[in-house]
C-alpha positions, -999 to +999 in steps of 0.1 A: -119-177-010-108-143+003-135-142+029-125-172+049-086-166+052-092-149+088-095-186+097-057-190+092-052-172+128-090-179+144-092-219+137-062-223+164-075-197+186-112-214+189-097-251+191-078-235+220-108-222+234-129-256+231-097-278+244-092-256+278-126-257+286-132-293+283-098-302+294-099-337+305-138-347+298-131-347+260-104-377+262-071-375+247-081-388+212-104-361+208-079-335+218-053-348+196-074-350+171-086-316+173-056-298+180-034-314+156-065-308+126-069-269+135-031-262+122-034-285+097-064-267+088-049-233+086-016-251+065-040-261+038-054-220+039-022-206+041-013-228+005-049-211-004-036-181+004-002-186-015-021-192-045-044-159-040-015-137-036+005-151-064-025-140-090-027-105-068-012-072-086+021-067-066+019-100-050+005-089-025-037-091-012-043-067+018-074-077+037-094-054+058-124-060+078-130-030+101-112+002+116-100-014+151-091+017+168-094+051+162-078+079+185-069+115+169-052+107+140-039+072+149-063+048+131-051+010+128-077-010+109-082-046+113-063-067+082-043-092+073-018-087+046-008-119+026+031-109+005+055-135+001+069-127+033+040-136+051+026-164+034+062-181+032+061-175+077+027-188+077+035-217+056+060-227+088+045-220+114+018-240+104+032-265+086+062-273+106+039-263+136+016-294+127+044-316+126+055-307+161+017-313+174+018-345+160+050-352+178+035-340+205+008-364+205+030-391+212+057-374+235+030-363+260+006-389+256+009-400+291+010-369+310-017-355+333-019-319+317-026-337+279-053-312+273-036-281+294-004-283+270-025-284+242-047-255+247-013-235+250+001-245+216-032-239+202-030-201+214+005-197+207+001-209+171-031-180+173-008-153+185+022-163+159-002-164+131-014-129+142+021-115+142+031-127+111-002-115+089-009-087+107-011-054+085-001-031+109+027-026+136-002-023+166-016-058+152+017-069+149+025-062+183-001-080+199+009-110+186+042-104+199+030-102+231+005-126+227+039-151+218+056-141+249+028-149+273+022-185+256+062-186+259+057-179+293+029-206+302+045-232+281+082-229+298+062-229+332+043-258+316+057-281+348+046-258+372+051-281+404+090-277+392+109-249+410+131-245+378+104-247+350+080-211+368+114-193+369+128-199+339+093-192+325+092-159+346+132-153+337+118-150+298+091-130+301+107-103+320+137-101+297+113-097+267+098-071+281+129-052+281+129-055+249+093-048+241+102-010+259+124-005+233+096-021+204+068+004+222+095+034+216+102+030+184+068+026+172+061+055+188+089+073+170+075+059+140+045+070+143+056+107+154+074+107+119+049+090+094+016+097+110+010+057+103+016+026+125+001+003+086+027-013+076+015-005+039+016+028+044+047+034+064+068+020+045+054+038+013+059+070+026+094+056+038+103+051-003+104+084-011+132+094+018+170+090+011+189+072+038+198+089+070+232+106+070+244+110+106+221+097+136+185+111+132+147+100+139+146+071+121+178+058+136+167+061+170+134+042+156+148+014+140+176+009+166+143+006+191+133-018+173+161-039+166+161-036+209+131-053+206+141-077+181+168-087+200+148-099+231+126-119+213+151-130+191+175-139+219+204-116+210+235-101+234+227-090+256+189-106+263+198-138+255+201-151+289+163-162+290+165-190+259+190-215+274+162-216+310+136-220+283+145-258+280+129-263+310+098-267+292+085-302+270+111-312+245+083-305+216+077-267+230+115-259+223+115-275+193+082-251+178+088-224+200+129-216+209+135-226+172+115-228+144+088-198+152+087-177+183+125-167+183+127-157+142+101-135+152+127-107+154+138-114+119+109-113+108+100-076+119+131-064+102+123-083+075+088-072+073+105-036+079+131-037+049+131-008+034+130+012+067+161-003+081+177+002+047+175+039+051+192+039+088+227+027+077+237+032+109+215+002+125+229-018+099+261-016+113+250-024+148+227-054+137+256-070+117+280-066+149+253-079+174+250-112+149+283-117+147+289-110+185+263-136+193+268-162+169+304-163+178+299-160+216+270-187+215+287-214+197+320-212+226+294-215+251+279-250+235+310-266+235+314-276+271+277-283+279+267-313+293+226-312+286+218-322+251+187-296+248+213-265+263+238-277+237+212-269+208+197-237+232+232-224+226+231-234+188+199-218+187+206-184+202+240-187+174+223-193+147+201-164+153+232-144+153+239-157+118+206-145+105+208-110+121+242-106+106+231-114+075+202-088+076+230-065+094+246-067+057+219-057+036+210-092+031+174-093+045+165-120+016+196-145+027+186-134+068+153-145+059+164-177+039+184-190+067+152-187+091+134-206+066+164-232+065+168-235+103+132-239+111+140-274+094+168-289+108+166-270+142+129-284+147+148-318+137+174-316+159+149-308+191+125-331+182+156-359+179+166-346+216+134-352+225+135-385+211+168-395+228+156-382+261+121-400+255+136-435+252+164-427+280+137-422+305+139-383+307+179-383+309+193-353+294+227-359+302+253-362+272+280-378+298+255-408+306+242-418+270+265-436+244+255-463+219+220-453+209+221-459+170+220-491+171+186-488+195+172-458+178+180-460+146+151-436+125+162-411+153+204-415+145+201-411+111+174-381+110+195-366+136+228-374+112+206-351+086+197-325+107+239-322+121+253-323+079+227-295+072+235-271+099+276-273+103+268-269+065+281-296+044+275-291+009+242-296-009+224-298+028+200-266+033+222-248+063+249-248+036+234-225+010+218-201+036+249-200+061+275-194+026+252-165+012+249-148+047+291-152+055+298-138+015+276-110+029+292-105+062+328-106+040+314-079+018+304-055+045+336-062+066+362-091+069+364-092+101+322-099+102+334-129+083+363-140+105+336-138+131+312-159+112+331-188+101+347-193+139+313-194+146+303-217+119+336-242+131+323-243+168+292-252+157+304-278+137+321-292+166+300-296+190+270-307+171+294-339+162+304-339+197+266-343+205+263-367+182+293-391+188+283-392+227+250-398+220+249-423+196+284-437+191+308-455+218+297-478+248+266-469+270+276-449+298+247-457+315+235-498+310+203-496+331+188-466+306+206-481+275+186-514+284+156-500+280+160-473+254+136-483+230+130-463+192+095-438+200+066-443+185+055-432+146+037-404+160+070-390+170+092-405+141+073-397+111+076-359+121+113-366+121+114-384+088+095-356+067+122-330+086+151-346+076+137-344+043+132-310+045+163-307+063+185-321+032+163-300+002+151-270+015+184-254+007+182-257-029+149-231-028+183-208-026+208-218-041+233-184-045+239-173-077+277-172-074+274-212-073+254-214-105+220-206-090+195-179-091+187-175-057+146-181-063+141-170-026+160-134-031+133-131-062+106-147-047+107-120-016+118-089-035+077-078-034+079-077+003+116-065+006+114-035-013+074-026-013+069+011-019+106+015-028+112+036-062+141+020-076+136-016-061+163-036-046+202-027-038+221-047-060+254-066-042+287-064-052+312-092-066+336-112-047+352-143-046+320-160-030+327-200-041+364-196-026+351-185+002+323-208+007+353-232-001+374-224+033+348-221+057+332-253+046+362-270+047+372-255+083+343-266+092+345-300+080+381-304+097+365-290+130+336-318+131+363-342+125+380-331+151+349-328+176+338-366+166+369-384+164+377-370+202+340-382+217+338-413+197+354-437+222+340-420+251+351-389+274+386-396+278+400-375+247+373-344+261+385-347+298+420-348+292+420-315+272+393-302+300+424-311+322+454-298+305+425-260+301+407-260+335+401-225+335+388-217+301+367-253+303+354-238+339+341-205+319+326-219+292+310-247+313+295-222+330+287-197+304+311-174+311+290-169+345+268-141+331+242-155+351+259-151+384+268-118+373+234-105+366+226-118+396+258-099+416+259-067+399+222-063+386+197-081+403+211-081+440+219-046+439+179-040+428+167-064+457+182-044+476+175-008+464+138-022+464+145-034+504+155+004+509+126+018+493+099-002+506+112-001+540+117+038+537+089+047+514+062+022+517+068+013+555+077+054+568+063+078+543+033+058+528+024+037+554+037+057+581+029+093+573+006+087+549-015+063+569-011+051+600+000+090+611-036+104+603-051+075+618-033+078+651-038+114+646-079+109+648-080+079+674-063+104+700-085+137+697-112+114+695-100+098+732-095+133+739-128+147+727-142+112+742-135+127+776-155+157+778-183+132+767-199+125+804-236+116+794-246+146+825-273+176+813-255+194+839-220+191+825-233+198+788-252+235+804-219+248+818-204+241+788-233+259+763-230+287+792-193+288+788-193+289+756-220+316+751-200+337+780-172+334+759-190+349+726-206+377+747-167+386+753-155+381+719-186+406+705-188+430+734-147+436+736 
């Protein structure tokens, strides 16, 4: 079975390949049927390959197939590495990635570009398969980059739009910010192990004590986190997520939250026992979390476009899971990625839903109503809401509890940070929901013809919400009478080539916290649904009474408009200055039209003496020999 599990990446890469070249002359059936069967496909390998690596000594099957490059005494080979970390990503991205092609099916069924969009998923699944079974940081990275240009295509996907190319260009120039600082440290990496395998990196990394004071691997791992936090939509390159909703409902929902954007997670996941010797980048990941997640969630609670309100959420709760790996906790980070690829994917595809049978409105402040039209879609949404403002015995509860105990045990004030966060988030997801689905229609023609989508979109929606209400109990912290199978069931990849295995965590009072946050955040979606549930009055009347702090966070506290003040006007016009001095004087000018100019006037001076007379052309050879005789003969 070992020989056929390079199909896990290659099935989605050659379907994509065989749908963009037939586009349209294969019919929409065919594609569907295609697309949706090559990640189903690699879902039932990936289970084949959870069962090979459980029997494999160390839980873990490393796969090689050839030496890829080979330059001095850099060699990367080929290989897929299966570990629980790997094989629990692959299980997602597939799984929940067929889910959101099956969705997909039905949401862009009558679109021109059927076969286009579909070609795109295909690769992007390719490339996120590739970065999450890749054995070595050079394999790793081409999936990451391979991510970023699908992320690009698919955002752009509405290309005749003059919103959708920019926000597609928007997010892949501020990942590659970020990939700068990923290229960097693997360089430093390398410069210090000799290695770019992941296998053998972080084996040679076992036998070092953590870094006292700021040293090599610092300054590698912080690069890296740099990286992480472009891809992973942290402070400061978050900007380019909340654009990214200009792309099809279903390409947020597999792409901006359950894969694309944990991919940062995953690399300092993947990179455990490295990061646990740089204490220092510790620190700075837990603040940056904590920063984000609390900064996010104020932004999402005066946004007006359903799909921003969850962008926000979205670049939040990837604060959460970045604080929790910031606190040692790379087993809880991971288990709240695993957790929000559920509910998140739910909560999109619900948009998407909403927006579907309200004619492509997106606007909170004109829906109102819906659950009585769109019933599977209310109460799968009602699901996906309890399990990530956390309400006990839903999955976000578990994961968001274990990562704030964390935070608490690193510093308070990390935990302060985290449970404001986890109370805005609570509500405005019931603000969403009560203006969506609960009070009169604000908009009679739409509500009129809002109509529950098809199965193709709902059954998706119906297996998330179950997933949505168990996956939690995978996890369930020990403190709370659990074992926390997850924390066991990654140690292998956590602490590979680690001597004395995991750090072991300190008591404290983890169900009395878990008690005040969730009950915060109970009284804080209260609070958000009982003021929407009648309508807009209660929200416009406090907007009123707060006009300037409802003006800032409306409008993101205007970071946009200051990028494009302080950062990107000042560049236009440093790059005006330069071209118009550089390219237009020195390169252009001197550099070419000058000896140009230079050339065309001797040769109209030379062109002169050029009369087409014998006679003319002797007096000058008898000139010119009268003028040797007196140079010799002086």
């Amino acid at each position: 079975m070992q020989t056929y599990l390079w199909l896990i990446p290659l099935l989605p890469l050659l379907t994509s390949a065989l749908i963009g070249l037939l586009g349209k002359r294969a019919g929409k059936p065919v594609t569907a049927v295609v697309a949706v069967g090559s990640v189903l496909a690699s879902f039932a390998l990936s289970l084949s390959a959870y069962s090979l690596m459980k029997a494999a000594p160390g839980f873990r099957l490393e796969l090689t197939y050839f030496e890829w490059m080979h330059v001095g005494s850099l060699s990367v080979p080929m290989g897929l590495v299966f570990d629980p970390l790997s094989c629990a990503m692959a299980l997602v991205v597939s799984g929940i990635g067929a889910l959101i092609h099956l969705y997909s099916v039905g949401y862009m069924w009558k679109d021109e570009g059927f076969a286009r969009y579909f070609a795109y998923l295909n690769l992007f699944v390719f490339f996120m398969l590739t970065l999450v079974l890749g054995s070595s940081l050079p394999l790793l990275f081409v999936g990451w980059e391979g991510v970023g240009l699908c992320s690009y295509l698919l955002i752009g996907y509405y290309f005749e739009t003059d919103y959708a190319p920019a926000a597609g260009l928007k997010a892949f120039l501020t990942n590659r910010i970020g990939d700068l600082g990923m290229v960097a440290g693997m360089m430093a990496l390398f410069a210090y192990f000799g290695t770019l395998t992941m296998g053998d990196l972080l084996t040679k990394a076992g036998h070092l004590s953590p870094e006292v004071g700021f040293g090599v691997l610092t300054f590698a791992t912080l690069m890296m986190f740099i990286g992480a936090t472009g891809k992973s939509a942290q402070l400061p390159l978050y900007v380019w997520l909340p654009d990214a909703m200009a792309g099809p409902t279903p390409v947020s929902a597999l792409i901006h939250a359950a894969t694309m954007v944990t991919a940062g997670i995953l690399l300092v996941c993947r990179l455990a026992p490295l990061f646990q010797l740089t204490p220092i980048t510790l620190t700075v990941i837990a603040w940056v979390g904590a920063a984000t997640a609390l900064f996010a969630a104020t932004i999402g609670l005066c946004q007006r476009d359903i799909k921003k309100v969850l962008a926000y959420s979205t670049v939040s709760q990837l604060g959460y899971m970045f604080l929790g790996l910031g606190a040692a906790g790379f087993a809880a980070g991971f288990f709240h990625v695993f957790t929000h690829a559920w509910f998140k994917a739910l909560l999109f595809l619900g948009a998407g839903s909403v927006i579907h049978a309200m004619h492509h409105e997106q606007d909170l402040f004109k829906m109102g109503g819906l659950r009585k039209k769109l019933p599977i879609t209310f109460w799968t949404m009602l699901i996906g809401t309890l399990a990530i403002m956390g309400f006990p015995g839903f999955s976000g509860f578990f994961s968001k509890d274990e990562i704030l105990y964390l935070a608490y045990l690193k510093s308070p004030v990390l935990w302060l940070m985290g449970v404001i966060g986890a109370c805005l988030t609570s509500f405005y997801m019931w603000r969403l929901m009560a203006l969506a689905f609960w009070g009169e229609p604000r908009d009679h023609h739409a509500y009129d013809h809002a109509h529950e989508s098809p199965l193709t979109m709902t059954l998706p929606l119906m297996v998330l919400a179950v997933g949505s209400a168990l996956a939690g109990w995978w996890g369930v912290p020990e403190a709370f009478g659990g074992h926390f199978n997850v924390g066991q069931f990654l140690a292998p990849s956590l602490t590979f080539g680690q001597l004395h295995g995991a750090h072991g965590h300190h008591e404290g009072p983890a169900i009395l916290l878990a008690a005040i946050s969730t009950a915060l955040a109970l009284g804080f979606g209260a609070w958000g649904f009982f003021s929407y549930r009648n309508g807009l009055a209660i929200g416009e009347a406090r907007a009123a009474k707060w006009p300037t702090l409802h003006r800032i966070l409306e409008n993101k506290y205007y970071v946009d408009e200051g990028m494009e003040r302080f950062i990107l006007a000042p560049i236009r016009w440093l790059g005006q200055k330069l071209w118009r001095v550089v390219d237009v004087i020195v390169i252009d000018g001197l550099g070419v039209n000058l000896p140009g100019a230079l050339a065309g006037l001797s040769g109209d001076v030379i062109a002169t003496t050029q009369t087409g007379r014998v006679r003319n052309y002797a007096l000058a050879m008898t000139l010119g020999a009268l003028a040797l005789l007196w140079i010799f003969l002086k």
